[in-house]
C-alpha positions in Angstrom: 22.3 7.8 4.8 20.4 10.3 3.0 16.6 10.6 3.4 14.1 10.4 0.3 10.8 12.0 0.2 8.4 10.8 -2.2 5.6 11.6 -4.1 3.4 9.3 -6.4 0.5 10.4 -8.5 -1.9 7.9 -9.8 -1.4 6.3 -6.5 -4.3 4.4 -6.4 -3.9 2.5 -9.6 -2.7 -0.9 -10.8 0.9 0.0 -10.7 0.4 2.7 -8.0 -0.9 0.6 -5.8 1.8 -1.8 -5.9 4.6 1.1 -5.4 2.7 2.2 -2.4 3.3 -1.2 -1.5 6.5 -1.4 -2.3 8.0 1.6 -1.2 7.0 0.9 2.6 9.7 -1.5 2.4 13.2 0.8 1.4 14.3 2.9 4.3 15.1 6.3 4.6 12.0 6.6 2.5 8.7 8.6 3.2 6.0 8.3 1.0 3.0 10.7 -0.4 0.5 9.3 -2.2 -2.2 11.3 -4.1 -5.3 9.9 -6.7 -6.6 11.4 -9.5 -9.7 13.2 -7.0 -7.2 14.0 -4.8 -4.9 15.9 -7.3 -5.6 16.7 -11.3 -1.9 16.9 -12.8 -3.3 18.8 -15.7 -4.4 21.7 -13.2 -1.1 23.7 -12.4 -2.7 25.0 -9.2 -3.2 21.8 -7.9 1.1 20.8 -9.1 1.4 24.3 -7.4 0.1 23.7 -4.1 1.4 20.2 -3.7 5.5 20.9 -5.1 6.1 24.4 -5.6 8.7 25.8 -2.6 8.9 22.9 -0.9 12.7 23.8 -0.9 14.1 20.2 -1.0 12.1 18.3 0.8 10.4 16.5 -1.8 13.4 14.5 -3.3 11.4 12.4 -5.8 8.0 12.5 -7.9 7.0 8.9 -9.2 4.1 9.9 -12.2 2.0 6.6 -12.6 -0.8 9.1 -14.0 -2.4 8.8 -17.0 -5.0 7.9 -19.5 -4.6 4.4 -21.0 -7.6 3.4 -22.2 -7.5 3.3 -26.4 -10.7 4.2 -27.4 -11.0 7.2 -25.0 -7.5 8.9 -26.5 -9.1 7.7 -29.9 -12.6 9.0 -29.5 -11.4 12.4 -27.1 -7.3 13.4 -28.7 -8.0 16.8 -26.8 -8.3 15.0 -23.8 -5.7 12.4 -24.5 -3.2 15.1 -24.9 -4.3 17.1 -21.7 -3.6 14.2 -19.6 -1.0 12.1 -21.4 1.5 15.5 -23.0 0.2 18.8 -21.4 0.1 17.3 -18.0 3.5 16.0 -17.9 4.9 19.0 -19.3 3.2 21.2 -16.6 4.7 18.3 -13.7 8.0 18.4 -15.7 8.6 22.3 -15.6 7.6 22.3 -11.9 10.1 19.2 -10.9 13.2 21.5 -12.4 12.8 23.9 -11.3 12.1 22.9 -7.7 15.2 20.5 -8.6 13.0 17.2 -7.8 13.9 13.9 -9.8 10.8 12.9 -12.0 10.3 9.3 -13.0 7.7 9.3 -15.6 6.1 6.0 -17.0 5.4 5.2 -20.9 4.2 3.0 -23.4 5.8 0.2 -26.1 2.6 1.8 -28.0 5.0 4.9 -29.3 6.7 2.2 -31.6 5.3 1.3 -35.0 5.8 -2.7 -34.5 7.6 -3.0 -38.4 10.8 -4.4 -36.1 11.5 -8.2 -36.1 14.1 -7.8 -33.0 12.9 -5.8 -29.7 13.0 -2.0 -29.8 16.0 -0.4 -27.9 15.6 2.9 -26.4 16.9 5.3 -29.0 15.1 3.3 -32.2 12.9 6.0 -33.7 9.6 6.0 -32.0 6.2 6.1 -35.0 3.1 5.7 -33.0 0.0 4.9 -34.1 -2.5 5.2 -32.2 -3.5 8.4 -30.3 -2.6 7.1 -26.8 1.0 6.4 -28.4 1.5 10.2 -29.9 0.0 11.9 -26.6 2.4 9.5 -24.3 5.6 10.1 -27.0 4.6 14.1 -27.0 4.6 13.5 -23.0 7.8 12.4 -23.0 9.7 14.8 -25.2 9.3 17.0 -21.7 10.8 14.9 -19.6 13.7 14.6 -21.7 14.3 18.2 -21.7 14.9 17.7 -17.7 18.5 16.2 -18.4 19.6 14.7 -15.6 16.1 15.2 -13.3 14.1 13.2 -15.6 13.9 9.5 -16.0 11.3 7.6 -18.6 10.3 4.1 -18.3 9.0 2.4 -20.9 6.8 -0.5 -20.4 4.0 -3.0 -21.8 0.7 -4.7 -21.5 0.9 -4.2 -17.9 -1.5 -6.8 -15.0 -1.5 -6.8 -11.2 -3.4 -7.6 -8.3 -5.0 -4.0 -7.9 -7.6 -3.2 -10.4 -8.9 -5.6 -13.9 -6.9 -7.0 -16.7 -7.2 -8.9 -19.3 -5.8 -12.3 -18.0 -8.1 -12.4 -15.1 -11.3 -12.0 -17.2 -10.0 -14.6 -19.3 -9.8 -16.9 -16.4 -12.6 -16.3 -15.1 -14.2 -17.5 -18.2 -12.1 -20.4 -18.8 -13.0 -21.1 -14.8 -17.1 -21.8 -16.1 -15.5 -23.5 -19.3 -17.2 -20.4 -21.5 -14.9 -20.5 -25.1 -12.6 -17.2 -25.2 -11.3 -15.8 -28.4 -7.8 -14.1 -27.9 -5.8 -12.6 -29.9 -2.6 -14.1 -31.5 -1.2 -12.0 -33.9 0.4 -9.2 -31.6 3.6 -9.9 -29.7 4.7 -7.9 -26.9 6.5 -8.3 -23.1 3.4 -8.6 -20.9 4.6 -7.1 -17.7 3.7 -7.5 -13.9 3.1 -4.7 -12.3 4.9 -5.8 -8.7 8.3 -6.4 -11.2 7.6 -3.1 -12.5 7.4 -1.4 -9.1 10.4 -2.9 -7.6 12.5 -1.6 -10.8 10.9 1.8 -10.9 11.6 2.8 -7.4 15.8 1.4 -8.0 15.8 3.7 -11.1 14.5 6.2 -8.8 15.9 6.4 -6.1 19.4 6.1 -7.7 18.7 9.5 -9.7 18.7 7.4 -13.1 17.8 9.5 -16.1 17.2 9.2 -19.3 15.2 6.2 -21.0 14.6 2.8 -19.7 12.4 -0.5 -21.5 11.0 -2.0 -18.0 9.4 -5.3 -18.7 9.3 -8.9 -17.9 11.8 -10.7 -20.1 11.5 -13.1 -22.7 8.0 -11.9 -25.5 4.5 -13.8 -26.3 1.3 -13.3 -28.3 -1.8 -12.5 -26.4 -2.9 -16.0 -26.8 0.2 -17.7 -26.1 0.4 -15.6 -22.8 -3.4 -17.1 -22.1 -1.9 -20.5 -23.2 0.5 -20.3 -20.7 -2.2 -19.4 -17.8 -4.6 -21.7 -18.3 -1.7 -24.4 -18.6 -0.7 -22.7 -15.1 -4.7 -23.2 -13.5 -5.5 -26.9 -15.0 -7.9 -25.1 -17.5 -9.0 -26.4 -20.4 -6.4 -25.1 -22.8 -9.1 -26.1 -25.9 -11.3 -22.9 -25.3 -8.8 -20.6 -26.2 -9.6 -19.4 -29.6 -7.0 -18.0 -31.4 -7.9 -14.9 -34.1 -6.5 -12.2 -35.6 -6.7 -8.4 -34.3 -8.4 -7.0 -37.5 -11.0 -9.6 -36.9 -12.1 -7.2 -34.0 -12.4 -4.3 -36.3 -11.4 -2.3 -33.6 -10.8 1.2 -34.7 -7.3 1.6 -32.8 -4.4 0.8 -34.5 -2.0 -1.3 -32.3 1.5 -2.2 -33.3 2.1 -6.0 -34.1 5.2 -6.2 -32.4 6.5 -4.0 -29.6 8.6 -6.3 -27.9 11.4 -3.9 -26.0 14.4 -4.9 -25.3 16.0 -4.9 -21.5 20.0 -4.5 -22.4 20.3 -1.0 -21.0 18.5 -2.4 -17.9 20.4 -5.2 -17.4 23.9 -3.2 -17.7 22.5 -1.3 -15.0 21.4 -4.0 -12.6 22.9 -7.3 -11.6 19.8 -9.3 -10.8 18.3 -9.8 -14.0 14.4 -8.5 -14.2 12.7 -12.5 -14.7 10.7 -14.1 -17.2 7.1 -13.7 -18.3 6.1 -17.3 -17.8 7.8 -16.8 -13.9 6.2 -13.9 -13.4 2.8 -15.0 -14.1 3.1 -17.9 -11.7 3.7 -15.2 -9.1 0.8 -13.3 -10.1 -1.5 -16.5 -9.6 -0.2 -16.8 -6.7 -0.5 -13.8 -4.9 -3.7 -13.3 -6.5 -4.4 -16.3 -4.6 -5.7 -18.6 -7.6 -2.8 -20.8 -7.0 -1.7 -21.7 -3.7 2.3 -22.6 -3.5 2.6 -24.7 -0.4 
């Protein structure tokens, strides 16, 4: 059986963390992991000294870098760009021609959110935000790999390494504190362990191309709190429902960016599961429910 050598970048991250985790699991498979202080993949000497003439024996690059927050790409495009477009190009370039697969990792946020019916992969892509252009422009490089580069396409990600959004809200909900969430943008929130395990089957069977990788099934921010606090006994009450231009947030997010999983479902037996199952999980091995 043929032997895989990978390498992740971003290793230390939400989803990195959880491939790490994964990974130690397949066999045949050894594993590199590098953080963002341990390798910039903007800097080409760095890519260099880590890929270049390794001759084969890195099989497989897993990118899980990137810069994700909204008002940073917002407030700093040049940087936005550097990490999310010029990056990718400089790790896609090196991956062909050393001939190692690339899986690269992207955002529902290069879609517009006009569509009443989730996005396929080949719907036209409109972002709207900066993080959305720099991630689409990202892309467009690992497309021009062929058959070495695969994209995933994902949303509204949680997990047990590092914050998100439905822990904070527990954690007020927890000391009965009122939480206002938003309700007017739908979406396939997406755990990151689900995620992983997907990823590394694309992977490591040399898929290319584009993928939508989320939890099935779609929900509004606050139907997805709803659905937690209903999970942890909370009083459901002190979720306050309001609309996201009530924030007068100065990102523009689309209103729906559901994406639909028929490609990945035609590829796989086992069907990715549903959001509502998939949170249970989360509580559980975040250890706020116990399953006995």
């Amino acid at each position: 059986m043929k032997n895989f050598n990978i390498v992740v970048f971003g290793c230390s991250g939400m989803l990195g963390s959880d491939l790490m985790e994964l990974i130690k699991y397949e066999e045949n498979v050894h594993v590199r992991g590098y953080t963002h202080k341990e390798c910039d993949i903007s800097d080409s000497r760095d890519m260099n000294d880590i890929l270049e003439g390794t001759d084969g024996s890195i099989t497989h690059v897993i990118n899980c870098s990137g810069l994700s927050n909204l008002e940073t790409c917002e407030d700093d495009p040049s940087l936005a760009f550097k990490v999310n477009s010029d990056a990718t190009r400089i790790l896609s370039e090196l991956c062909l021609k050393e001939q190692i697969h690339l899986t690269h990792i992207s955002t529902d946020y290069i879609f517009e959110g006009l569509k009443n019916q989730p996005y396929l992969e080949q719907d036209e892509a409109i972002p709207l935000c900066i993080f959305g252009k720099s991630k689409l422009n990202g892309e467009g490089f690992v497309k021009a790999m062929g058959g070495k580069g695969l994209i995933i396409r994902t949303s509204s990600l949680y997990g047990k390494f590092g914050k998100n959004t439905i822990d904070t809200i527990l954690n007020k909900l927890e000391l009965a504190v009122p939480v206002k969430v938003v309700s007017d943008l739908r979406n396939s929130p997406t755990y990151t362990m689900d995620l992983a395990n997907i990823i590394i089957q694309l992977s490591l069977n040399n898929k290319s191309g584009i993928y939508n990788v989320v939890n099935s099934g779609s929900c509004s921010h606050y139907e997805f709190a709803l659905k937690a606090a209903e999970y942890m006994n909370y009083n459901k009450n002190l979720l306050i429902p309001i609309s996201y231009l009530s924030l007068m947030s100065r990102v523009d997010r689309p209103k729906y960016s559901v994406l639909s999983t028929l490609r990945l479902q035609q590829t796989f037996k086992e069907p990715i599961r549903k959001w509502e199952d998939a949170l249970y999980q989360y509580l559980i091995e975040s250890k706020r429910i116990y399953d006995f």
